[in-house]
N, C-alpha and C positions, 0 to 999 in steps of 0.2 A: 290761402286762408288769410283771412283779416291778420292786422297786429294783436289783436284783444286775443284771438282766437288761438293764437300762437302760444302767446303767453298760459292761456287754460290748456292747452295741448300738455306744455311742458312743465306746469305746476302738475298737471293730474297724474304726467309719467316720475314725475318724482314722487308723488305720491305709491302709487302701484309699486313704480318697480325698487323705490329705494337711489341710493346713491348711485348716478350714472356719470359717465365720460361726456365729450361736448361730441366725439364721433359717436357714443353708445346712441345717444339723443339724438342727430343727426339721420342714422340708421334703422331708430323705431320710425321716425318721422317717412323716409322713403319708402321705408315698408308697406306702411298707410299710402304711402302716395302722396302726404302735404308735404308741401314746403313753406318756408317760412317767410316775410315781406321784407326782412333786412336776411340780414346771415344770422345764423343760428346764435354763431357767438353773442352779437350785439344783442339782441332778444334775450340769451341768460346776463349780459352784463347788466343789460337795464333791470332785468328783475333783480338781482344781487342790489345793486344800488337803494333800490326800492326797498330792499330787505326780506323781502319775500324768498329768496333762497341765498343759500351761503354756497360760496365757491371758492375751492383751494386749489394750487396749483402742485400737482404730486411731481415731482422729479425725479422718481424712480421711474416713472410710466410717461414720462416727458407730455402732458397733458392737465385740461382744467379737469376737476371732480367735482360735479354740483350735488348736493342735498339738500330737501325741505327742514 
């Protein structure tokens, strides 16, 4: 899948499904069978940057948590 397309992949699964992990996101993505043109991560950091979703880093679950 395109860059563009990535980025609406993982706006729309945060949308649907709520707060997900970068493996939760990662996992929906294989399911479907996409994969992403960079790594996963770098596609939510750029969107984070962009502002378009927030990302925390939980350390109880040693992992990022993105939500719209």
């Amino acid at each position: 899948m395109s860059y563009d397309e990535a980025e609406d992949f993982v706006l729309d699964l945060l949308k649907e499904k709520g707060e997900l992990t970068t493996g939760d996101i990662e996992d929906y993505a294989r399911t479907l069978g996409k994969t992403c043109p960079d790594k996963t991560i770098l596609v939510l950091t750029k969107l984070r940057a962009k502002g378009q979703i927030l990302g925390d880093f939980d350390i109880s679950r040693r992992t990022w948590v993105w939500k719209i």
